[in-house]
N, C-alpha and C positions, 0 to 999 in steps of 0.2 A: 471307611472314614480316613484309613491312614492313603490308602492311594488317592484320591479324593485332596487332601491336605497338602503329599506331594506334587501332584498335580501344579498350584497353585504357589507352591514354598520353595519347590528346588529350582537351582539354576537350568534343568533339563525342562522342565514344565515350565519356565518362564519363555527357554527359547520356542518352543512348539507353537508358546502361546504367540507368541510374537514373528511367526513365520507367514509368510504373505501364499501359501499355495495350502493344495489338502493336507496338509499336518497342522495348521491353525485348526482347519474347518473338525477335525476328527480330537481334535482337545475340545474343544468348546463343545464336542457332541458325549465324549466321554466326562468330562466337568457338570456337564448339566444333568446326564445322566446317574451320577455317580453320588452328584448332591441330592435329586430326587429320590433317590433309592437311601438316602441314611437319613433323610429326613430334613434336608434342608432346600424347603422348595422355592422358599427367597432366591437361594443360589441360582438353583435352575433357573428359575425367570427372571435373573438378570442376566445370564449366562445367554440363554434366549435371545432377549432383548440383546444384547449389546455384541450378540453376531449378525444383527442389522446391520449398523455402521464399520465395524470392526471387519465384518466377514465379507455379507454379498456386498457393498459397495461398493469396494477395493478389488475384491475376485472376479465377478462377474461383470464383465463388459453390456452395454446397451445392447447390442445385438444376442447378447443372450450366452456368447463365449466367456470361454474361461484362459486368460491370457496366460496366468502362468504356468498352466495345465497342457497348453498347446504347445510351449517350449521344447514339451520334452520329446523325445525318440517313440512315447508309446505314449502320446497326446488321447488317445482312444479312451484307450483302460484309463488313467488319470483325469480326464473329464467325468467320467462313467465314475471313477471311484469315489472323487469329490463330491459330486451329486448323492452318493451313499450317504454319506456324513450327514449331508445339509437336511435330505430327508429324516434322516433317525432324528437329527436335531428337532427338524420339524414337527417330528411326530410327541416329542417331548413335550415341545412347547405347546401341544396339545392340553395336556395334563396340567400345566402352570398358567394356561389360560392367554398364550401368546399364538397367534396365527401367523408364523412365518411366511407360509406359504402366501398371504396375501400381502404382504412388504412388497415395495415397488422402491427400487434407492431414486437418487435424485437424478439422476442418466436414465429410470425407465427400467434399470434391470431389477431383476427378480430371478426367482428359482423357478418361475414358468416359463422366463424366455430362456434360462439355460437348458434349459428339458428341452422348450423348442425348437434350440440349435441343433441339439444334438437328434432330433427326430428322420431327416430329410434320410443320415446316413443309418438308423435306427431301424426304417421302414426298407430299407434299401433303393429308396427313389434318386439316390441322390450319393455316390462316392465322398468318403472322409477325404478330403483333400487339406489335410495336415499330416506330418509325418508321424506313423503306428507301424512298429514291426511284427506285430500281430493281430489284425485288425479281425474281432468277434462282434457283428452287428448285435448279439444278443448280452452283449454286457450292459446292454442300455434298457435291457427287458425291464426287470425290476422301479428306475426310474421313473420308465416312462407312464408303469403300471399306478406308482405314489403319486405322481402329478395328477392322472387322469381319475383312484381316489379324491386328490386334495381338491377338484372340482373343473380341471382344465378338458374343454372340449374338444378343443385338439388333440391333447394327448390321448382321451379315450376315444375318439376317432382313428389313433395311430393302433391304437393296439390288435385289430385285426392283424395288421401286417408286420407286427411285431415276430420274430426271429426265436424260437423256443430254446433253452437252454438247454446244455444234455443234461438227460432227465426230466427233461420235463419243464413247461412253467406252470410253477408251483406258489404261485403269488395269493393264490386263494387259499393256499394251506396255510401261506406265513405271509401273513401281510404287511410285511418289514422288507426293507431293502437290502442284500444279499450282494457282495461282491461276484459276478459272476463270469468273469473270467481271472485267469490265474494273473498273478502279478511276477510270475517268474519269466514269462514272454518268452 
């Protein structure tokens, strides 16, 4: 409850909240999680709810990009990481009775067309042509695994040719989203 409280009260939790790339999307999945979990599931499902507008709208572009994610030098991992967030979110929003995953903003985007950008270079059909200096087709494993759960048939169409992580893909062991490559690049 006290991190939860911070979350939401300090001027640190204020800026995360209010930051337009994955540090928004990974507060509002920690917020909603963190409410759920002490018992304030109101929270959760406004917290939910209101990374509709707040979140995918702004983040995700019509084509299914992630604009502020491709900015950076390891656009890869930070797309791939983003889409972490937004699933775990997702999967919350299960529990409080919100289907993120079927949100469509008013451009068309959603969390199925950002999965489906990221698939072409996922599958390997198709080179990341944004700047990654460490470019691991299988950090997208996991994603592509939650979309194609969440009911998209393209995604579970892609997962044959999905890219196994070392060790293993382990998505039937843990059906949650996993960062799966390193963020130290």
């Amino acid at each position: 409850t006290g991190y939860r409280d911070w979350l939401t009260d300090s001027a640190f939790g204020e800026e995360e909240g209010a930051a337009r790339n994955n540090h928004s999307t990974f507060y509002d999945m920690q917020l909603a999680a963190l409410a759920y979990a002490t018992g304030d599931k109101d929270l959760a499902r406004r917290t939910v709810l209101a990374a509709r507008g707040l979140r995918v709208d702004p983040q995700i572009a019509a084509d299914g990009s992630q604009p502020q994610e491709l900015t950076r030098t390891r656009s890869w991992h930070y797309s791939t990481f983003d889409l972490v967030a937004y699933t775990r979110l997702a999967a919350i929003g299960r529990h409080v009775g919100v289907n993120l995953w079927s949100y469509t903003g008013p451009d068309g985007q959603s969390l199925f067309k950002a999965v489906g950008y990221l698939l072409p270079a996922a599958t390997g059909a198709e080179p990341w042509s944004h700047p990654e200096l460490e470019f691991h087709r299988f950090a997208a494993t996991d994603v592509v695994h939650a979309a194609a759960d969440a009911g998209d048939r393209v995604a579970r169409a892609a997962v044959p040719g999905l890219e196994a992580p070392p060790g293993g893909d382990l998505w039937e062991l843990r059906p949650a989203a996993e960062q799966l490559d390193s963020i130290a690049g």
